[in-house]
N, C-alpha and C positions, 0 to 999 in steps of 0.2 A: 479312712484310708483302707482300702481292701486290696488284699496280695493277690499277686497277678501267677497264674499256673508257672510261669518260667522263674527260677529261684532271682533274687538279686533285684528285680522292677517290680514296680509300683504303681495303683494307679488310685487317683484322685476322680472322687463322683461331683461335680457340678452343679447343686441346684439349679443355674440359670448358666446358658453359654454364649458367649459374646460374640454377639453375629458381625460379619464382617462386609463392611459398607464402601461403594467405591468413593473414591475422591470429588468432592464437588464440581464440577464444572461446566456452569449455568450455558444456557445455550444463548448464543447470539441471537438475539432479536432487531438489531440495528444492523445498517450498511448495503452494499451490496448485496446481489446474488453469490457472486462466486464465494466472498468473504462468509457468510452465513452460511451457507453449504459447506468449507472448510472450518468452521470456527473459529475464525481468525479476526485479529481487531480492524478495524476498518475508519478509515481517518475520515469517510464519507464526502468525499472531495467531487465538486459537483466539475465537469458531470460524466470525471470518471476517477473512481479514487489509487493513490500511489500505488497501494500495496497491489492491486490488480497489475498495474500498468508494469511492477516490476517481475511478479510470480508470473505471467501470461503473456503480457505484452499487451494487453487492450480488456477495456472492463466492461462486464454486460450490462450495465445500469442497473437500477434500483427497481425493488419492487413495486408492483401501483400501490398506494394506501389507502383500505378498505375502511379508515376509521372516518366516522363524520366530523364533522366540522363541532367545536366544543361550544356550548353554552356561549361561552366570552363574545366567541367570534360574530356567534348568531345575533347577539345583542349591539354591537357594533353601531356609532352611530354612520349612517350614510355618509358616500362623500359629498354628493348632492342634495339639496333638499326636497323633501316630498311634495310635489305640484296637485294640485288640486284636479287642475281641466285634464282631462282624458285625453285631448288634443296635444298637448306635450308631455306623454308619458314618453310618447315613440321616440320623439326628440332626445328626452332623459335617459331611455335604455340605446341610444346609440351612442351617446356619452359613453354610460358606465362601462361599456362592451373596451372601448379605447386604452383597457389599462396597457402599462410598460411590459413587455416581454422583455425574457433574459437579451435575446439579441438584440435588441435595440441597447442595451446598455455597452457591447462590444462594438457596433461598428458607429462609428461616428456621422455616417449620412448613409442614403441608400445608393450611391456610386460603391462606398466599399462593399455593400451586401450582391451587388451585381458582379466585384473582382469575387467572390468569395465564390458565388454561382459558378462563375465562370472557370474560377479553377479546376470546382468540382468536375463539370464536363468534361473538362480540359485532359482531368487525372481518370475518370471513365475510358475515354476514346482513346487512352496514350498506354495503357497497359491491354498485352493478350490475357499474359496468366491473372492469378487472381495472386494482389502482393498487400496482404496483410496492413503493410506501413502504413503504405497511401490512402487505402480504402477505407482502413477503422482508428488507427493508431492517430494517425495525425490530425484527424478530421476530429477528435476529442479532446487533444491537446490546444488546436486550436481556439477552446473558450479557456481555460485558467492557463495558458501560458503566452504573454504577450508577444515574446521574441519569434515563435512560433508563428501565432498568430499574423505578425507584419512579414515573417516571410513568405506565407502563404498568399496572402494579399498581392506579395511583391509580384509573383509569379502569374496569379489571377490577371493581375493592371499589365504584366505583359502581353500577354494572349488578348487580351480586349482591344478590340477595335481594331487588331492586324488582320489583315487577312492578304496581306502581301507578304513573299520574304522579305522584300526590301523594308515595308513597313517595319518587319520586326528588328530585322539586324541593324538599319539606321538610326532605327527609333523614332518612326516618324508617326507612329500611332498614337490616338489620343489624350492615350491613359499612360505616356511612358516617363512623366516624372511625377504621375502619385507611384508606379514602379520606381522608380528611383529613391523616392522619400521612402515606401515603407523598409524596401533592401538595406537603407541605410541605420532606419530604425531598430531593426530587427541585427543589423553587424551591433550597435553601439549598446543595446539592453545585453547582446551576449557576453559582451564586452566589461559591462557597465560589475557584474558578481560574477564572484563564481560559481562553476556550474558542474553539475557531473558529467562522467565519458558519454555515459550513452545521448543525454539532451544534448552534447556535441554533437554527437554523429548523424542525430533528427537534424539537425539545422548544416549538418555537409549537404547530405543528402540534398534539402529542399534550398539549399545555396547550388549546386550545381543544377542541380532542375532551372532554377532563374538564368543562369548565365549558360547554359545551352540554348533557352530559349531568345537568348539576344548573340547567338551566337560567337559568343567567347569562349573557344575552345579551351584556350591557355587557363584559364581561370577554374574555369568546371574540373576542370582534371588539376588543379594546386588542390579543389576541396577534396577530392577521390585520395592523392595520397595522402592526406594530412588524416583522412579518416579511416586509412588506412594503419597508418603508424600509432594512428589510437587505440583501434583493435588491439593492435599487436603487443602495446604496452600494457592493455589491460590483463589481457589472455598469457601474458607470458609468464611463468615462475620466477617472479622476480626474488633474489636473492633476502631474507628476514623482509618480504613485504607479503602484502595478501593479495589473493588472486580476486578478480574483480569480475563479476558475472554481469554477463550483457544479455540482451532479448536475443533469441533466435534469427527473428525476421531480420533484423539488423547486421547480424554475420551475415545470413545469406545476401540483405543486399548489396554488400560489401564487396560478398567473393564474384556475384555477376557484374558488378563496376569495374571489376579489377579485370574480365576480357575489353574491352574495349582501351584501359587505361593502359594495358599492355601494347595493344595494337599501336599506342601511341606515345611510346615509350615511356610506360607510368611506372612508379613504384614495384618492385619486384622482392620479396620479402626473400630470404637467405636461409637456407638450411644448413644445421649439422649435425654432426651422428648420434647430439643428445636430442636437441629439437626440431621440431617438425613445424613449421609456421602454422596459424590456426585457418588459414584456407584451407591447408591439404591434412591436417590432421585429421583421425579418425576417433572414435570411442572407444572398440574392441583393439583392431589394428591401428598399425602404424601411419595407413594410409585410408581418410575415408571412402576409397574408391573401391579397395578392398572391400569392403561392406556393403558393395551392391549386391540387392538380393536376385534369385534368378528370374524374377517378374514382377510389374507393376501394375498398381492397383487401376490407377488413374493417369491422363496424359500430366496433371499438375506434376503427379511424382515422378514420371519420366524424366518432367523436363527437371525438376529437383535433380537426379541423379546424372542426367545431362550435363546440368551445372558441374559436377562432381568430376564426371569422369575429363570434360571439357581442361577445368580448369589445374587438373592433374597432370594431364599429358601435354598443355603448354605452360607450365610453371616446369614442370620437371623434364620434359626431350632438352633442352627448349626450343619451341620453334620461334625462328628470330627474323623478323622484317626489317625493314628502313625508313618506317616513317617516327616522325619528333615533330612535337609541339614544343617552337620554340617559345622559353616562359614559361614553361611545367617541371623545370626538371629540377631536383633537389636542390640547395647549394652545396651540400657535401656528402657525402656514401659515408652513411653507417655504416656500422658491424652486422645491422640485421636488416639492414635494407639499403638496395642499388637501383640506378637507374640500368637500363640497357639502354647501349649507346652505340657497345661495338657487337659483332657477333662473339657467339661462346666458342673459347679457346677448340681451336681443333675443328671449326666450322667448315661444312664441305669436304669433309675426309672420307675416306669408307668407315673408321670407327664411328664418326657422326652417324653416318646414313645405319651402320646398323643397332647403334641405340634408338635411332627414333623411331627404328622400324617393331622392334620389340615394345613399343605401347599399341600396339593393334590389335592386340587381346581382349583391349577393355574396350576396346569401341566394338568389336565382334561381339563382347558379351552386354553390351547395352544396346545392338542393334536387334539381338534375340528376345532381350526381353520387352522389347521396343512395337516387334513385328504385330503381335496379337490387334493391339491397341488400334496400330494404326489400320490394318483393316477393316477393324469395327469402324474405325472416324469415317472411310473410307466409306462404307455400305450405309453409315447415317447420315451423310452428308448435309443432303435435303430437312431433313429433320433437325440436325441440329450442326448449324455450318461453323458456330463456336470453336467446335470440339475440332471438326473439320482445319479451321486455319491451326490450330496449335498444332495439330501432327503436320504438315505439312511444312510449318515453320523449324521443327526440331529435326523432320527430315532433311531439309535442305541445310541445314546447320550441321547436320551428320555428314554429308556428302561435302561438304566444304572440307571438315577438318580433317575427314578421309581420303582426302586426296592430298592435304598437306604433309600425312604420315608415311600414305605411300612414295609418295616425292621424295623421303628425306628431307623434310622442310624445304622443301620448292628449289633443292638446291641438285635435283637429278634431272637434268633437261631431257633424258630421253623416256622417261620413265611419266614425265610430264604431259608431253606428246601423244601416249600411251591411254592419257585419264580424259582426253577428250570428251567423248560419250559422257561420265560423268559431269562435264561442266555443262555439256546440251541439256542434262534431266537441271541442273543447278538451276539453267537459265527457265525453263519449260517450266519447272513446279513454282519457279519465283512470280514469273508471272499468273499463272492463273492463281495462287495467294495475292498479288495486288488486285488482279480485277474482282475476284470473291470480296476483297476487303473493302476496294472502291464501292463495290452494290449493295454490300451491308450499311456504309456510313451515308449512302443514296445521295453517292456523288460517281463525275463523270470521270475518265482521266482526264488527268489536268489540272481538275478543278480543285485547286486549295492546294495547302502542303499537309503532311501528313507528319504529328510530331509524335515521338512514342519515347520513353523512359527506360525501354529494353535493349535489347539487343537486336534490331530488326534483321534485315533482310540487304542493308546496305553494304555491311562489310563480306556478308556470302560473294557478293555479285561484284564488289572492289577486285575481291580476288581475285574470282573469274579472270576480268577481263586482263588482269596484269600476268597471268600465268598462260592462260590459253591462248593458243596461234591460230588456231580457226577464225577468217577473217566473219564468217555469222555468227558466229558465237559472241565477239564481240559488237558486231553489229548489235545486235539485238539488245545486250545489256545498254548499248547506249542509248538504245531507244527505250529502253525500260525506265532509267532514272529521267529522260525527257518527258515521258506522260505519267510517271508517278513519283512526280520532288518529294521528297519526307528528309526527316530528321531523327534519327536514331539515337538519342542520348549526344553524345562526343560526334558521331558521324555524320556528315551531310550530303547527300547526295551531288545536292549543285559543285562542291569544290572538286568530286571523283568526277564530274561531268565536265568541268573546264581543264582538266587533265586530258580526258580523253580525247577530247575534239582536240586539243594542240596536237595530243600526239598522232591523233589519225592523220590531220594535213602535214607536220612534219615528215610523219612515213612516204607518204604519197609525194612529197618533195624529196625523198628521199636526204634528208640530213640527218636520217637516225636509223642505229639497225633495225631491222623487223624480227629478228630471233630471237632477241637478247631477253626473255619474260621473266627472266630470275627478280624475286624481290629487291635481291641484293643485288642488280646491277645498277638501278639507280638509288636516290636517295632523293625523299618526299619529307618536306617541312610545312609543316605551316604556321604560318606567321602575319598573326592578327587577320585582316582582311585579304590575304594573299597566300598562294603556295607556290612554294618555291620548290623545284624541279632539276635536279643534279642529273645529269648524264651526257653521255660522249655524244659529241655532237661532231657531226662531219666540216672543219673547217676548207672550204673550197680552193682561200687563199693560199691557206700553206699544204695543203695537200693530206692532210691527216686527220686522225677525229682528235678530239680534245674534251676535258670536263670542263661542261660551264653548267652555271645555275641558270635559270631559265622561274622566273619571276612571272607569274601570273594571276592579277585579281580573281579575286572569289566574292565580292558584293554583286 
């Protein structure tokens, strides 16, 4: 012990001093890439494992193995035996070549491997942006999960072999009850255990993709809210429960389901001054719209923020139409979620008009950060016409909802009047986006219908026509869904085209007003193979107008 210069301490000499070693923590040599890169345990689930699928939402696959083949294997006896004559070796290596790949043990004949092709196409040509789910997610879930797997089929045996609407919507294509078989296989395995939220929400999803493509609106939109009311139960703070974490892409494709389910009187989640539903919630702020930054990288993030602002300012003005899917709507109104059925108390007031007019900020501040972009799409056209339809697409989708803000949700008729010029660029940019799109898919107008998972180009051009008095302006949309049929998720061109044509010869007979373009002056159903048509109609006999429903197929 030797004393230390300072009175009262001490210090102790160590012959040997104990070095200090970190804690073991051997490195992962099995699993995944992502798994091995994080150190993380990897359940090696072919041929994409959990833990990926839950941390990311989709798993990069396994590395190649650089090791050779062992002793054992190389010893192996043949599964054939060794021939002599040189003349039947060639015979023998064409055998051997014939071993079972993994996908022959999943589809049971090569008709399902033709639905499976063909979905893939199907889900190619039916998205602009690039949507994570479709492209990677489900396409890996489709070998180790069966329920998956038979919906995806079901969807594929749709699309196979129609090439008419009527084919599709009747069912008169060839592949429409191995669709039916697997749709059913794929409810009763969901059915059969239980399952987690999010593998529900995978099979809403690819449950309304199927029953879009046969036309069952009503049904498509029961799976949007029910996947809706899922989110909301997971995400919410539920009182001594835990908060359940879902994939990213999953919210998002949630929140873009929920424009069109609104359009159709879908599920509408409830706010109050503690929460904030998880569509419109933010991370920092209160409101994720808040948190638009003042420029974007790329058009995908645009239209990400599009989504944002989109679904903000009609969850929160709100702007309120008249159409209903009869067969969609709840049985009862929650606490934390309503149908719309009637408009919002105070609708049509000047208090109205100037709330709604106060969310024009944020479409100002997303059309700034918006401009760059689209110019450049604009000067690379030729180059690369990709990029080209997506601006073009977000623009007319800005121009839509911008004229609905300025309107006072469609309920200032003079101010309506006023946004003309705007619905001509609507009509103008829509079409040269169809025929761009037509020449890329090196199809004619006309030829085929056109089915997309997004939010296309149909509900811009609905509104249009129902708002705007300019008798070209609606000319034109009407000939725009004549040589370009599609199908927009929930929306179909053909049924906003059998609307139109009654109402143009009604007008021209004059039993219906020509001014009246408020959403809210009529009221639009549809109901199964039909839409039903509510408005004042000039009764001749007794001299007055009158409400009648006005019933008109849509097969």
């Amino acid at each position: 012990m030797v004393s230390d210069s300072l009175p009262g301490t001490t210090r102790f000499i160590l012959n040997q001093r104990p070095r200090f070693t970190r804690a073991s923590n051997p490195k992962v040599r099995t699993g995944c890439i992502t798994c091995r890169n994080r150190r993380k345990k990897c359940d090696e689930g072919k041929p994409a494992c959990a833990t990926c699928l839950k941390y990311q939402g989709y798993c990069p696959g396994y590395p190649a193995s650089k090791t050779q083949p062992t002793a054992i294997a190389q010893k192996s006896r043949p599964l054939l035996p060794k021939l002599a004559a040189v003349a039947d070796r060639a015979e023998c290596d064409g055998l051997m070549t014939r071993r079972p790949k993994y996908a022959s043990l999943v589809f049971s004949d090569q008709l399902e491997r033709d639905h499976f092709e063909c979905w893939r196409r199907f889900i190619d040509r039916s998205t602009l942006y690039h949507c994570e789910l479709l492209s990677h997610i489900v396409p890996q879930l489709f070998w180790n999960d069966s329920a998956v797997r038979h919906a995806t089929l079901a969807i594929g045996a749709a699309v196979f072999s129609n090439t008419t609407r009527e084919q599709r919507i009747l069912g008169k294509g060839g592949a429409h009850l191995a669709a039916l078989s697997h749709y059913g296989k794929a409810l009763r395995l969901l059915n059969s255990v239980p399952v987690s939220p999010e593998r529900f929400l995978f099979m809403c999803i690819l449950f309304m993709a199927f029953e879009c493509v046969r036309g069952r609106t009503a049904a498509a939109l029961i799976h949007v809210n029910h996947g809706v009311r899922i989110i909301e139960h997971c995400l919410h703070h539920q009182r001594g429960g835990p908060l359940v974490s879902l994939p990213t892409t999953l919210v998002d494709s949630f929140r873009h389901l929920n424009f069109q389910a609104w359009a159709m009187n879908g599920v509408r989640l409830q706010e109050t001054g503690e929460r904030v539903p998880w569509c419109c919630r933010g991370r920092r702020a209160r409101y994720a719209v808040q948190e638009m930054p003042a420029a974007f990288e790329t058009l995908e993030w645009a239209n990400w923020w599009w989504n944002q602002v989109r679904h903000h300012v009609e969850h929160r003005a709100p702007l309120y139409n008249n159409f209903q899917v009869k067969g969609s709507s709840p049985p009862g109104k929650a606490a934390t979620t309503a149908a719309v059925d009637q408009p919002p108390c105070g609708h049509g007031s000047p208090e109205y008009a100037r709330r709604i007019r106060t969310f024009m900020h944020y479409l100002d501040a997303w059309a700034a950060a918006f401009a760059p972009l689209a110019i450049r799409a604009e000067a690379g056209r030729a180059a690369n016409p990709a990029e080209y339809l997506k601006a073009l697409n977000l623009r007319i989708h800005y121009l839509c909802l911008w004229t609905g803000v300025r309107s006072a949700g469609w309920t200032d008729a003079a101010e309506t009047a006023r946004l003309t010029p705007a619905f001509r660029d609507i009509v103008a940019l829509s079409r040269r986006f169809l025929a761009e799109q037509a020449a890329q898919r090196q199809s004619d107008p006309g030829d085929g219908e056109v089915f997309t998972v997004e939010d296309g180009l149909t509900w811009p051009l609905a509104c249009s026509y129902r708002l705007c008095t300019s008798p070209d302006v609606r000319r034109e949309i009407v000939r725009l869904f004549r040589e370009y049929p599609r199908r927009d998720s929930l929306l179909d061109t053909h049924a906003f085209l059998v609307m139109m044509e009654w109402l143009d010869k009604a007008a021209s007979a004059g039993i219906i007003g020509g001014g009246e373009q408020s959403p809210n002056a009529d009221r639009i159903v549809f109901d199964g193979d039909a839409v039903v048509l509510r408005r004042q109609i000039w009764d001749s006999e007794a001299s007055r107008w009158r409400k009648k429903n006005i019933r008109l197929s849509i097969l």
